[in-house]
C-alpha positions in Angstrom: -16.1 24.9 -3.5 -13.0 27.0 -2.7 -12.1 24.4 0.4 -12.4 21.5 -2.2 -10.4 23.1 -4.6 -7.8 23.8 -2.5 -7.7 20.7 -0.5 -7.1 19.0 -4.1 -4.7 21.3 -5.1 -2.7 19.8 -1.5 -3.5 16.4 -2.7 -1.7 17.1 -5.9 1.3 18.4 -4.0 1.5 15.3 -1.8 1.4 13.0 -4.6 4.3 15.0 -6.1 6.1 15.0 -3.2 5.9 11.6 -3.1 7.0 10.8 -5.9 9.1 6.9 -6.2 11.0 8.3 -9.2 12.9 10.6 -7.6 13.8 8.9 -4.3 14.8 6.0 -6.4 17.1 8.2 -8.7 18.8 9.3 -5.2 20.2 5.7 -4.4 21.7 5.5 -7.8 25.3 6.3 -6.4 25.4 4.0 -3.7 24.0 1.4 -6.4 26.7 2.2 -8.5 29.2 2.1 -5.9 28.3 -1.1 -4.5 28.0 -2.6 -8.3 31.9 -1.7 -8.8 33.2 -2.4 -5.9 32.3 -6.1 -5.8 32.4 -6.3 -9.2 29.5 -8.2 -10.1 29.3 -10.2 -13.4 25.1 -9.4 -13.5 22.5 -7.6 -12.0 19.1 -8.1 -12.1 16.0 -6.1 -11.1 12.9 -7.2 -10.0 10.0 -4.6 -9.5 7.4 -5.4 -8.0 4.2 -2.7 -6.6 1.8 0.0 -8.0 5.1 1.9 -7.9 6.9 -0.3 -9.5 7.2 1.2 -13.3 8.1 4.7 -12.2 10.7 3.1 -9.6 11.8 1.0 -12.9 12.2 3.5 -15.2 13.9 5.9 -12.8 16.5 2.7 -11.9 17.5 2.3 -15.5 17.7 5.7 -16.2 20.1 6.7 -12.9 22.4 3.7 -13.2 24.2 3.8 -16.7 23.1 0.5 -18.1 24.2 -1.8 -15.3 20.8 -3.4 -15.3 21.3 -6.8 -17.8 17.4 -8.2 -17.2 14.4 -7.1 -15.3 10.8 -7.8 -14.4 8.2 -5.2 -13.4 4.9 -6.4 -12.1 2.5 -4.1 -11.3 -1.6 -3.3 -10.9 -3.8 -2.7 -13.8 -3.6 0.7 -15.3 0.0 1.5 -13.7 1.9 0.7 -16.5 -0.4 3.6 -18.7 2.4 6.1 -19.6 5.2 4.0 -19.4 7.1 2.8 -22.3 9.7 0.3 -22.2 10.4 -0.5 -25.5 13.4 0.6 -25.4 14.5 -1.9 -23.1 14.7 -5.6 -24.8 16.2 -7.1 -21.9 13.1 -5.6 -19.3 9.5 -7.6 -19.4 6.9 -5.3 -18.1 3.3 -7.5 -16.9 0.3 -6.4 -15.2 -1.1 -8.8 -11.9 -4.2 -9.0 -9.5 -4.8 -6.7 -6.4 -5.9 -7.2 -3.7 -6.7 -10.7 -4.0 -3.9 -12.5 -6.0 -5.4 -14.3 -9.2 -3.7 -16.5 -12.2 -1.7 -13.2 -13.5 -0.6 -13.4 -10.2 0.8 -16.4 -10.1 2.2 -16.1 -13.9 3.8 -13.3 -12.6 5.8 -15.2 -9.9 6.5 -18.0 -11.8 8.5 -15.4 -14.3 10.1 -13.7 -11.3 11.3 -16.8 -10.0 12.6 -18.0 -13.4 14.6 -15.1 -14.2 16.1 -15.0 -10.3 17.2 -18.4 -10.5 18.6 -18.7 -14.2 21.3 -15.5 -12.3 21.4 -16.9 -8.9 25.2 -16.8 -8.0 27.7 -14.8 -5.5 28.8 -13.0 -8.5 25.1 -11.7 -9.1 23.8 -7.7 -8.0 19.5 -8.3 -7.2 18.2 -4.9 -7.2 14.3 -5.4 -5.8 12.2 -2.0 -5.7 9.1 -3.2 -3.7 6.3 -0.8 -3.4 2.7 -1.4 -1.4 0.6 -4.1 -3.7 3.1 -6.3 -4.3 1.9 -8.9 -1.5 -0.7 -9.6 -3.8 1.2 -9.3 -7.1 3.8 -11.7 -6.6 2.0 -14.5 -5.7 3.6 -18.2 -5.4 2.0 -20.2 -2.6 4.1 -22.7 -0.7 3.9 -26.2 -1.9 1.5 -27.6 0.3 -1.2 -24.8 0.0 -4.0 -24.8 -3.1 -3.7 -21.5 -4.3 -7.8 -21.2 -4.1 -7.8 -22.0 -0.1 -4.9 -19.2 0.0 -7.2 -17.0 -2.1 -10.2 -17.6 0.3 -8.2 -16.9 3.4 -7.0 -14.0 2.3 -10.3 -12.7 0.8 -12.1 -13.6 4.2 -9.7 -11.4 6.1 -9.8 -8.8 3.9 -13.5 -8.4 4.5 -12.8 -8.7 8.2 -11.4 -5.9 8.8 -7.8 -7.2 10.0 -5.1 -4.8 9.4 -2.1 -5.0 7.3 0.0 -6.2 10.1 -2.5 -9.2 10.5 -3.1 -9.7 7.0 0.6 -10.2 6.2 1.6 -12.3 9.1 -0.6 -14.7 7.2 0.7 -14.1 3.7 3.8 -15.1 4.7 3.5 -18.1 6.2 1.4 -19.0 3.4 4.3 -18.2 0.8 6.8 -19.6 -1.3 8.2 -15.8 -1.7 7.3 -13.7 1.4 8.9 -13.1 5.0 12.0 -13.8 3.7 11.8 -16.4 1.5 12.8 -14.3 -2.0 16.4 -13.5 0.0 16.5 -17.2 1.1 15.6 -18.5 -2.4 18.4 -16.1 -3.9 21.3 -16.8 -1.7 24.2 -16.8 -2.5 23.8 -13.4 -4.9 23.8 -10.3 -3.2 20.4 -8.3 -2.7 19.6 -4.6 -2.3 16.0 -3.5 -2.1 14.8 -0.2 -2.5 11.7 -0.3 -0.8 8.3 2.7 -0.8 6.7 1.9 2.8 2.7 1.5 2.7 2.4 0.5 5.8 2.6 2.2 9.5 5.7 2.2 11.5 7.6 1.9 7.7 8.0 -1.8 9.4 10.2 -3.6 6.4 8.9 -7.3 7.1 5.3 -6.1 6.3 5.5 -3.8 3.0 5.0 -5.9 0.0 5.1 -9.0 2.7 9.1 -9.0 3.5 10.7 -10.5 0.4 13.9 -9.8 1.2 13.4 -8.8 5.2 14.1 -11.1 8.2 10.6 -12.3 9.4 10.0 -11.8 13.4 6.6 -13.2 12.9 6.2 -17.7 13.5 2.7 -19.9 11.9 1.5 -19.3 15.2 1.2 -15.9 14.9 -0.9 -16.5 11.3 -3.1 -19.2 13.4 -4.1 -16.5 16.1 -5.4 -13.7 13.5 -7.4 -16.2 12.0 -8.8 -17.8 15.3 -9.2 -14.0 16.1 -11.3 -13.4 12.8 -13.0 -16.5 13.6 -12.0 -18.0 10.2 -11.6 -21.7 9.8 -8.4 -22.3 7.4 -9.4 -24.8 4.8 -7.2 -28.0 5.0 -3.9 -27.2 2.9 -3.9 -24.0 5.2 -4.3 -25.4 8.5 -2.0 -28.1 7.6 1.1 -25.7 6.1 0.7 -23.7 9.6 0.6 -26.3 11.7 3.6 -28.3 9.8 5.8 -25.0 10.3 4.4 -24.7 13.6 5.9 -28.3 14.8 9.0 -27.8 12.7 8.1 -30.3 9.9 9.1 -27.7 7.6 11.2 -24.4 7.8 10.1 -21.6 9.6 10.4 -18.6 7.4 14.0 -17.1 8.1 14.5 -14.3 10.9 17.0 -12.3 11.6 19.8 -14.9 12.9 19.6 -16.7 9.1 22.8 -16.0 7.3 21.1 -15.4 4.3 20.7 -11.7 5.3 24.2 -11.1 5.5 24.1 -10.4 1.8 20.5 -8.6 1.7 20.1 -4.6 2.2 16.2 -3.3 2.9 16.1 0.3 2.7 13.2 2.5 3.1 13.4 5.2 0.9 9.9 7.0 0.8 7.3 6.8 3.5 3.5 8.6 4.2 5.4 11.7 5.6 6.9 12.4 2.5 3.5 12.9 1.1 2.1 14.8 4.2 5.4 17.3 4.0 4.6 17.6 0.6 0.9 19.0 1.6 1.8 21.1 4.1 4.5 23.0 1.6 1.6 23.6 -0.5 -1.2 24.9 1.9 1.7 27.1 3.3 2.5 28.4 -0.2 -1.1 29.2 0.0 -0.7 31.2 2.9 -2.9 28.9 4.9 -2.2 27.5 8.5 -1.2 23.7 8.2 -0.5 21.4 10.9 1.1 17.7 10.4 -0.8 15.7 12.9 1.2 14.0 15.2 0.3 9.8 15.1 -1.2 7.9 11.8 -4.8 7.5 11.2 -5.4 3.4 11.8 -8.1 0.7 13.3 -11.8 0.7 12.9 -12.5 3.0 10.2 -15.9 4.5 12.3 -14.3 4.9 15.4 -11.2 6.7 13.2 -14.0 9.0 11.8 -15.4 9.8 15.1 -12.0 10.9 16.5 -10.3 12.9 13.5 -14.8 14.9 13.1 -14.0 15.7 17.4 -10.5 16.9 16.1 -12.2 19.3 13.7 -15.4 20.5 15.6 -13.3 21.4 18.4 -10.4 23.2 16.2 -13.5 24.8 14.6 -13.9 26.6 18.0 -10.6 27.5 19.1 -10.6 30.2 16.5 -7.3 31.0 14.7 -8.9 29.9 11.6 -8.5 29.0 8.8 -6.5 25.7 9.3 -5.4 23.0 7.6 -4.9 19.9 9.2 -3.0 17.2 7.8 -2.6 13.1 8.2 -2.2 10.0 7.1 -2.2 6.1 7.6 -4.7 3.0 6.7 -8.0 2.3 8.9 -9.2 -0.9 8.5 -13.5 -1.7 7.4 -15.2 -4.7 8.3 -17.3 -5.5 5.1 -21.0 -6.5 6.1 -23.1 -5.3 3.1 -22.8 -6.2 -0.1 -22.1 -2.5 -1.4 -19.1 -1.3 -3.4 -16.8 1.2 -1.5 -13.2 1.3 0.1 -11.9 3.0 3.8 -11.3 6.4 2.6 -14.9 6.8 1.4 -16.5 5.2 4.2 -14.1 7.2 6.1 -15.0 10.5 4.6 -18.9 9.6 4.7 -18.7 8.2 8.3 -17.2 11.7 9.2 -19.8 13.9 7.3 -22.5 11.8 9.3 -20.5 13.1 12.9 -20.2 16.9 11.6 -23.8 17.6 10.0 -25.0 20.1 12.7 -22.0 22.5 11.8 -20.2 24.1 9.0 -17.1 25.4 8.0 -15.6 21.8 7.6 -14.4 20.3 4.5 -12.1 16.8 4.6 -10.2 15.1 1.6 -9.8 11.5 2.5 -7.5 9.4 -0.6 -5.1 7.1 -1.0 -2.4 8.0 -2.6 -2.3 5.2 -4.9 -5.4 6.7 -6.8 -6.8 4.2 -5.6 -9.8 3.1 -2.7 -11.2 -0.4 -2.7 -12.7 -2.5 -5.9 -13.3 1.3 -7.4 -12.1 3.7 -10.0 -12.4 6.3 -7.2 -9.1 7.2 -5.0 -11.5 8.7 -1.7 -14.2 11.1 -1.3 -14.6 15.0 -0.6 -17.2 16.1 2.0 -18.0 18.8 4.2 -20.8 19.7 6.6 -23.4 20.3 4.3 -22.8 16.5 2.2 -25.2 14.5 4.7 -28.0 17.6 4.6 -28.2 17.8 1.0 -28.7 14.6 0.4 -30.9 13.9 2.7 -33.2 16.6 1.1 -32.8 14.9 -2.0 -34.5 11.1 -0.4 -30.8 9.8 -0.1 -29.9 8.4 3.2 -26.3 8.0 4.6 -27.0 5.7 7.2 -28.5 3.4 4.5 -25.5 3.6 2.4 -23.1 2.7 4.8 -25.3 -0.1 6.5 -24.1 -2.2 3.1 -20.8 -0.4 2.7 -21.9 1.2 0.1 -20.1 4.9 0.2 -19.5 4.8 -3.2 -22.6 4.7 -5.0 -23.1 7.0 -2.2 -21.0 9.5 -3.9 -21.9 8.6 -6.8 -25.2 10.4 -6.6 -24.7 12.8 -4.6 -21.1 14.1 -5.9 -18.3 14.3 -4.2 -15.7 11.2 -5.5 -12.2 12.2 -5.7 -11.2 10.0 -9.3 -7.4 10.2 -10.4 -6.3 7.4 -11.6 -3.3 5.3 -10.7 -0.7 7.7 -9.6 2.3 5.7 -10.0 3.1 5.7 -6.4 1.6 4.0 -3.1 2.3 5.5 0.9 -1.2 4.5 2.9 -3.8 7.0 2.6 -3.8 10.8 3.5 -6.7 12.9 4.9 -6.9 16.8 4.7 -9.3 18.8 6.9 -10.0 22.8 5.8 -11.1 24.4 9.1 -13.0 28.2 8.7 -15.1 29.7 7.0 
């Protein structure tokens, strides 16, 4: 129990740590400074993520009121504790994740109503896009049914493609993404403030590339499905192919004028949080180590690799250790059981370790959130697999159907936060000793 507590306590300090408010509050001068120096005649914000109401409210509180209208859309529960009264001129709205919905949709329609009532050189966009907002801001292109987009995206999902993959087809699937928010703004000047989810802190992926030049073409999007084996339905296939043989544009890259007047700036990554931990466990007095690479791919070969990582630290003495990392595996949804990757993840690495002890491992998100759950990851250690099995519960079975929740559910061990206003992938923590 003292391992749990204290790898919760590191959690905590993570999530602190990475904190969008404060990062956001940092930029205020150079917002300030670009604001009076061109002299625009409005600015706008536009909010858009799990992070987006603490990014929000740190915005209007750092910048003195230069703010004239704003939109923040965000994922259910993340506006609990925020209160916006105060600001008639700012429209707060909750939207669908991970798999856009009509709230979606409303939600874009609004953005794109308020953009384009400003829209003009003499017009500041201030974006603060945090992870979530791919699916948040959700305005297909013309030619696609929103309910085909909703079943690509939904098959992929459950395919196990990554985030790279997953957004490559987003935006070519967009009215709004890879570009197409800068394009659509043009000629006002846009500055986004931008809290990375994604490995590699690649701007054209988080939140989809709004505002970022787009590297990726249609056939790019047609490969990850043909890899997936998923057949696009027919408004798909035919947007992709139509950008593909230059019937319509291709989202804009980095050549397009448009980003002469658009800024993307990352201003808080998954290191932030992993610093954060290692501050703590040292304030403990514990050994910590920042692993170097991110945790990604197959969620049961990451499991395998990070339990190796442990069993063999377990032996090199030196103990206790706290090893620290972070970054976004990937599941491939067979069963029909309710779960997300850092509770497979942690369960998957129980299974691997069950002949020892002296291993405890935190796997979260730091959004408070894992999968279609009210759990953010799981807590297990050596012993997790044993006792349940000597209670008639089988892992194995559990994860057969992807079902690490219910899982945890009966056997202890979910990590449940809530929303914690912020998003930077996932982070795991490993106590090693006694």
């Amino acid at each position: 129990m003292q391992a749990r507590t204290t790898l919760e306590k590191l959690y905590e300090a993570a999530i602190r740590a990475a904190d969008p408010a404060e990062h956001v509050s940092s930029y205020a001068n150079h917002l300030l400074s670009t604001h009076a120096h061109y002299g625009f005649q409005k600015t706008v914000m536009l909010a858009a993520g799990k992070a987006a109401p603490a990014m929000a409210r740190a915005l209007l509180e750092s910048t003195g009121g230069i703010v004239d209208r704003g939109l923040i859309i965000t994922s259910p529960g993340s506006l609990d504790g925020f209160d916006f009264s105060g600001h008639a001129h700012i429209e707060a709205v909750e939207a669908a994740h991970p798999i856009p919905d009509e709230s979606s949709l409303m939600a874009a329609g609004k953005a794109l109503e308020m953009l384009y009532e400003t829209q003009s050189d003499d017009t500041l966009v201030i974006c603060l896009f945090s992870g979530g907002a791919s699916s948040l801001l959700s305005a297909p292109a013309k030619a696609v049914r929103f309910e085909e987009k909703q079943e690509v995206l939904r098959n992929l999902l459950n395919s196990g493609a990554d985030i790279f993959e997953l957004n490559t087809v987003r935006k070519h699937l967009s009215a709004v993404k890879g570009g197409r928010l800068a394009e659509a703004l043009y000629p006002s000047m846009v500055i986004s403030l931008i809290v990375s989810d994604v490995p590699g802190d690649d701007i054209s992926t988080v939140a989809s590339g709004p505002t970022a030049p787009d590297p990726s073409t249609a056939t790019d999007a047609l490969a990850v499905l043909d890899k997936y084996g998923i057949t696009p339905p027919a408004t798909v296939l035919q947007q992709l192919l139509s950008e593909q043989r230059g019937v319509i544009d291709a989202t804009p890259d980095d050549d397009s004028i448009i980003f002469a007047r658009a800024e993307n700036i990352v201003i808080l990554n998954n290191r932030s949080a992993l610093e954060g931990a290692k501050k703590q466990a040292e304030a403990f007095s514990l050994n910590a180590e920042v692993l170097d690479g991110q945790v990604t791919g197959d969620v049961a070969k990451a499991a395998v690799l990070m339990a190796a990582r442990a069993a063999e630290r377990l032996k090199s003495g030196s103990l206790p250790v706290c090893l620290i990392s972070g970054g976004e595996t990937t599941v491939s949804v067979k069963g029909t059981g309710r779960g997300g990757r850092n509770m497979e993840l942690a369960l998957r690495f129980a299974m691997e370790l069950e002949d020892l002890s002296g291993i405890t491992l935190l796997s979260a998100g730091t959004d408070g959130i894992d999968g279609p759950t009210d759990a953010a990851g799981a807590i297990v250690d050596t012993g997790t697999v044993r006792d349940a099995l000597a209670k008639g519960i089988d892992a194995g079975e559990f994860l057969e159907n992807n079902d690490s929740y219910s899982f945890f559910k009966r056997t202890g061990g979910l990590l449940v936060t809530g929303p914690t206003g912020t998003n930077v992938m996932d982070i795991q923590l490993i106590f090693v000793g006694a």
